[in-house]
N, C-alpha and C positions, 0 to 999 in steps of 0.2 A: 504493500500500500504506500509507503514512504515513497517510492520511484513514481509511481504515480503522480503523486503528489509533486514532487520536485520536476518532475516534465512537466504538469500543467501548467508552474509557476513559469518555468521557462517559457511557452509557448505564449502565455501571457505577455509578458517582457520584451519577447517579440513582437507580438502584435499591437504593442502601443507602441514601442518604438521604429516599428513600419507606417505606423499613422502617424508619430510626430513626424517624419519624413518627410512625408506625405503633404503634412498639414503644414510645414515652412517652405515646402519646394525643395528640399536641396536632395544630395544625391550622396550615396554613400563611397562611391568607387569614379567619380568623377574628378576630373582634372583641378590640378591646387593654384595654376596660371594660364591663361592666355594664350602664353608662349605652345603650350602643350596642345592647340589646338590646330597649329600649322597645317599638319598631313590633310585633315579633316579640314580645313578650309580653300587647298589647294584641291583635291579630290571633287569639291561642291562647285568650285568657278570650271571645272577640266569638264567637268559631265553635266552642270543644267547653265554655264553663261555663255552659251554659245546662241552667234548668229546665225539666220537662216541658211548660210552659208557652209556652216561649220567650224569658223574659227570665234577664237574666243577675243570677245571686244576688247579685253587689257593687253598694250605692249609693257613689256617690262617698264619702261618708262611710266607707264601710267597705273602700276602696281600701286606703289606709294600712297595715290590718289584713294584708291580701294577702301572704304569703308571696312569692310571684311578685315584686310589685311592691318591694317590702322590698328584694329581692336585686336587681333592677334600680336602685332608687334608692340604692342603696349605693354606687354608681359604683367598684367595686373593679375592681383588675386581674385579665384572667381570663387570666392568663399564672403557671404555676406555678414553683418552684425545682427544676431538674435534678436537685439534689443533694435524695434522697430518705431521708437520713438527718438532715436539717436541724435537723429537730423532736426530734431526741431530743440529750438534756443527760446529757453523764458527771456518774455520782453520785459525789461527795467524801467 
């Protein structure tokens, strides 16, 4: 009966801590910068920015310009603050 017991608790534990997950948005095994999102942002412009043509509208040159890549080379953390009142300042 104790294993029992001690599984349930488990599976309980689990399952609130898949709903807190759940319930802030974030992800357990997801990337900790930006940076890490390179491959996966090159893969997305290689196979859906492309013209009727088939080439892809960015010259190197105009890489830089890329919204996408901008936020990729940003190398920020893409880990947010729990506390969702952070951003706001008592007025004096």
């Amino acid at each position: 009966m104790p294993v029992v017991t001690v599984l349930a608790i488990l599976a309980i534990a689990v399952a609130l801590g898949a709903f807190a997950m759940w319930a802030e948005d974030v992800t357990m095994f997801g990337p900790g910068k930006t940076h890490a999102l390179a491959e996966s942002a090159e893969a997305f412009c290689l196979e859906h920015c492309k013209t009727p043509n088939g080439k892809c509208p960015l010259s190197l040159s105009e890489r830089e310009q890329c919204p996408l890549f901008q936020f990729v080379e940003a190398d920020m953390a893409t880990t947010m603050s729990a506390d969702h009142m952070a951003h706001l300042k008592a007025v004096a």
